[in-house]
C-alpha positions as CSV (number, residue, x, y, z in Angstrom):
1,X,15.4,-3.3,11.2
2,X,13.7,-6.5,11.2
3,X,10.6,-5.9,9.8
4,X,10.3,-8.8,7.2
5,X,10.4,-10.8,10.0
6,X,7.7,-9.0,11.9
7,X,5.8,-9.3,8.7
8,X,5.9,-13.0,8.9
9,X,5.0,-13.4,12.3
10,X,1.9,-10.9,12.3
11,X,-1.6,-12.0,11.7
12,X,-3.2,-11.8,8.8
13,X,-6.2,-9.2,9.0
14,X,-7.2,-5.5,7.8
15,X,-10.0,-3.6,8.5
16,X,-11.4,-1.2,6.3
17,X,-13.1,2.4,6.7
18,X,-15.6,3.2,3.8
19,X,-14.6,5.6,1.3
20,X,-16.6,8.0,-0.8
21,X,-15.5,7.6,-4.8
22,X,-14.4,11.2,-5.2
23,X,-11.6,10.9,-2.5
24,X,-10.5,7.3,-3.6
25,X,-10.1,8.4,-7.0
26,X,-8.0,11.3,-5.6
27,X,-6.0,9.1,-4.1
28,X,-5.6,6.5,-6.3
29,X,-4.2,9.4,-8.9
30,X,-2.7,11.9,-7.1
31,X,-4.2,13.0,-3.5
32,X,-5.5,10.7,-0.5
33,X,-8.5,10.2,1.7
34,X,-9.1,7.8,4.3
35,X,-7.3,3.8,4.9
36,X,-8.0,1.3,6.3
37,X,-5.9,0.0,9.6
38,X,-3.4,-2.3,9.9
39,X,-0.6,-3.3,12.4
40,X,2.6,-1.3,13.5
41,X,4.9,-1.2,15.8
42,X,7.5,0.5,18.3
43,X,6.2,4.2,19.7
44,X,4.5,4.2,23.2
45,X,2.2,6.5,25.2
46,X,4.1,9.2,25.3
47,X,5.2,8.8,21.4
48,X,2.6,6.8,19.3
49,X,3.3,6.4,16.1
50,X,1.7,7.3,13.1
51,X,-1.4,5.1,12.0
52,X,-0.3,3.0,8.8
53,X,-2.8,1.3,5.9
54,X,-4.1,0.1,3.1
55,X,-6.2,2.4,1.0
56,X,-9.9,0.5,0.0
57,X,-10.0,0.2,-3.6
58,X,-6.4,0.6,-4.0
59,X,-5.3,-2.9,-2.7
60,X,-5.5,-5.2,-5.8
61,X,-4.6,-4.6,-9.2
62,X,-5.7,-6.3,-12.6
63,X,-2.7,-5.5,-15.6
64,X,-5.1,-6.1,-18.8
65,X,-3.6,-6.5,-22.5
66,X,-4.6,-3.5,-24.6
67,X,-8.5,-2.3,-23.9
68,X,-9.8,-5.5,-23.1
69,X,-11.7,-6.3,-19.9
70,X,-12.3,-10.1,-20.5
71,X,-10.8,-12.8,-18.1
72,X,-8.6,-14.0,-21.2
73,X,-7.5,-10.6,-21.4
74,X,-5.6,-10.7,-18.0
75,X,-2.1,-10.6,-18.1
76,X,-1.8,-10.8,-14.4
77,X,-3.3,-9.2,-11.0
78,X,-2.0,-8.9,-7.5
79,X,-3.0,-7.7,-4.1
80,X,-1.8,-5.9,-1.5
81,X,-1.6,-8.1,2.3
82,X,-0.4,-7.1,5.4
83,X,1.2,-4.5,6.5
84,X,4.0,-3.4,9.5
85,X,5.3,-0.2,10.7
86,X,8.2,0.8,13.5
87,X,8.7,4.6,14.4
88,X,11.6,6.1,16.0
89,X,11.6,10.1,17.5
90,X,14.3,12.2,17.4
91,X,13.7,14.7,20.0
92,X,16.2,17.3,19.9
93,X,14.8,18.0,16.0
94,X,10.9,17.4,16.2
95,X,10.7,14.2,14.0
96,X,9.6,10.9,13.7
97,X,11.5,8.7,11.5
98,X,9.0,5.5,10.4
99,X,10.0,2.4,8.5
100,X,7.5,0.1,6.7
101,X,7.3,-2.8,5.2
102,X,4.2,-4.6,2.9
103,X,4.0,-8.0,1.7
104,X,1.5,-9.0,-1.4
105,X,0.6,-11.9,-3.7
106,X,1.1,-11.6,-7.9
107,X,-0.7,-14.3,-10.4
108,X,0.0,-14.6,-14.0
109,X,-3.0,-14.4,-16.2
110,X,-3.7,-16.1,-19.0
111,X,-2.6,-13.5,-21.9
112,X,1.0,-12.8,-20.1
113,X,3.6,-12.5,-22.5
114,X,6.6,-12.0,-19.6
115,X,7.3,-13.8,-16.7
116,X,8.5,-10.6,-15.2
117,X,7.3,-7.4,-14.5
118,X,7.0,-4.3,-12.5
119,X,4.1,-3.1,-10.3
120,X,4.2,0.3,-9.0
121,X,2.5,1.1,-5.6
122,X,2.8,4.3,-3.6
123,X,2.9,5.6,-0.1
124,X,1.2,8.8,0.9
125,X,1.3,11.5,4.1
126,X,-1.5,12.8,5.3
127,X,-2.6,14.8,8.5
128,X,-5.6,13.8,9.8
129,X,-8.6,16.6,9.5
130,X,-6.1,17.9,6.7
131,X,-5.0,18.1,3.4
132,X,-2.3,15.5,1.5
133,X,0.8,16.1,2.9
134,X,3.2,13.8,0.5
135,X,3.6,11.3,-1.9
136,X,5.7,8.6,-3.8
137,X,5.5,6.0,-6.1
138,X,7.7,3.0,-5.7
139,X,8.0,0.4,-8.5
140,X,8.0,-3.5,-7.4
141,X,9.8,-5.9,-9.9
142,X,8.3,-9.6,-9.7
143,X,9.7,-12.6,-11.4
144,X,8.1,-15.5,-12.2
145,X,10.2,-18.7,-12.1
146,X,9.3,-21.6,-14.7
147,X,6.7,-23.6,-14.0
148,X,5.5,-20.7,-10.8
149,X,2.3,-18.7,-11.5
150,X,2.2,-17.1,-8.0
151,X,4.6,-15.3,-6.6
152,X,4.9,-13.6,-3.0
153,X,7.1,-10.4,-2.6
154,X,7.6,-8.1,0.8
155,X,8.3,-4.4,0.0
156,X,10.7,-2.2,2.7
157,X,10.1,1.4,2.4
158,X,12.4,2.9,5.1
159,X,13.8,6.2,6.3
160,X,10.1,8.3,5.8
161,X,10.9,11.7,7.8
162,X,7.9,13.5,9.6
163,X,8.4,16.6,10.7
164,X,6.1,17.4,14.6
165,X,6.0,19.9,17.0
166,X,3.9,21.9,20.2
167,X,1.4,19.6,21.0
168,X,1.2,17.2,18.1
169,X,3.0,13.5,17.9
170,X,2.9,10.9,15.3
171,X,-0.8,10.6,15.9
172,X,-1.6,14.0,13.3
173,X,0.0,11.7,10.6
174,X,-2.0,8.8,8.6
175,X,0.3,6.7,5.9
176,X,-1.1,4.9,3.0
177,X,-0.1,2.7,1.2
178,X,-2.0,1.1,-2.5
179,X,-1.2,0.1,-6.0
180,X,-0.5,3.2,-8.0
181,X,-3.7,3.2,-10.7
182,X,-4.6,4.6,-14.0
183,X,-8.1,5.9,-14.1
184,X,-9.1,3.1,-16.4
185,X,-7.5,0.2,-13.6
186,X,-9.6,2.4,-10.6
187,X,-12.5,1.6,-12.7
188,X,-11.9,-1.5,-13.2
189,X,-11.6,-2.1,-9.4
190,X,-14.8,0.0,-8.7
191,X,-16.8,-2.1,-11.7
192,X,-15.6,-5.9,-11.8
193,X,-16.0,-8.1,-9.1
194,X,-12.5,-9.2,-7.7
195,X,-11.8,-12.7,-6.8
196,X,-8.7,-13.0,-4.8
197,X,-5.8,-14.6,-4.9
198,X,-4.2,-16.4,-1.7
């Protein structure tokens, strides 16, 4: 499927729903909570497909060397962009099969010691008006050529199987996607103003 493509053609944009610290940190670590929209495709009236997003909070990431929290301490951040979704049903056994793909942005800092390295992210199930329903963590490598200090990189995460029945559809399920934090990096986020990148 296509969906770099897709990725490329799509607007840039996100909107974001607010999030209260407590579920964001549950997220961030283990659960999930709410997300903000972005675009997806395929499904139609009679077969929407589930909502896709970014989690607030949980879209940029700043790798640090050891404890410090200076700027000359950065090794390198990144940050999450846009992201794409196509569903597919599979009537005769109740579920939705949904693709996705994400694209981001990584910039060396200016204590890096690699030109390569690997940045985990994660994509979680929900149910809406319900508890966490799945997660997993899927580890990004990005190079760094000579002479490059920003690098763009487009994630596919295909084949995610969702189980519906009775009255439900795609619309009971909410997928999120983030940068997989420690609780020290969460805080980071929540404390330190973030410039971005692009």
């Amino acid at each position: 499927m296509p969906l770099p493509t897709a990725l490329r053609r799509l607007p840039n944009f996100r909107s974001r729903l607010p999030v209260a610290a407590a579920a964001l940190a549950a997220l961030a670590l283990a659960g999930c909570s709410m997300f903000g929209s972005d675009t997806q495709q395929g499904g139609t009236t009679q077969y929407p497909c589930p909502s896709v997003g970014v989690l607030q909070g949980t879209d940029h990431i700043t790798l640090l060397r050891g404890a410090g929290a200076d700027l000359t301490d950065v090794m390198a951040k990144a940050e999450l962009g846009r992201v794409v979704s196509k569903c597919e049903y599979n009537t005769s056994d109740s579920t939705i099969t949904v693709d996705i793909a994400f694209e981001g942005i990584a910039e060396l800092g200016p204590a890096a010691t690699s030109r390569s390295m690997v940045l985990d992210t994660f994509v979680a199930v929900t149910r809406r008006f319900d508890a966490f329903d799945n997660k997993k963590v899927y580890q990004v490598p990005v190079t760094f050529e000579p002479g490059q200090n920003r690098v763009r990189f487009v994630q596919n995460i295909d084949g995610t199987v969702l189980p519906y029945g009775g009255q439900a559809d795609g619309r009971i399920y909410q997928i999120l996607i983030g940068f997989q934090l420690t609780a020290q990096q969460l805080e980071y986020n929540r404390t330190v103003p973030y410039t971005p990148i692009r």
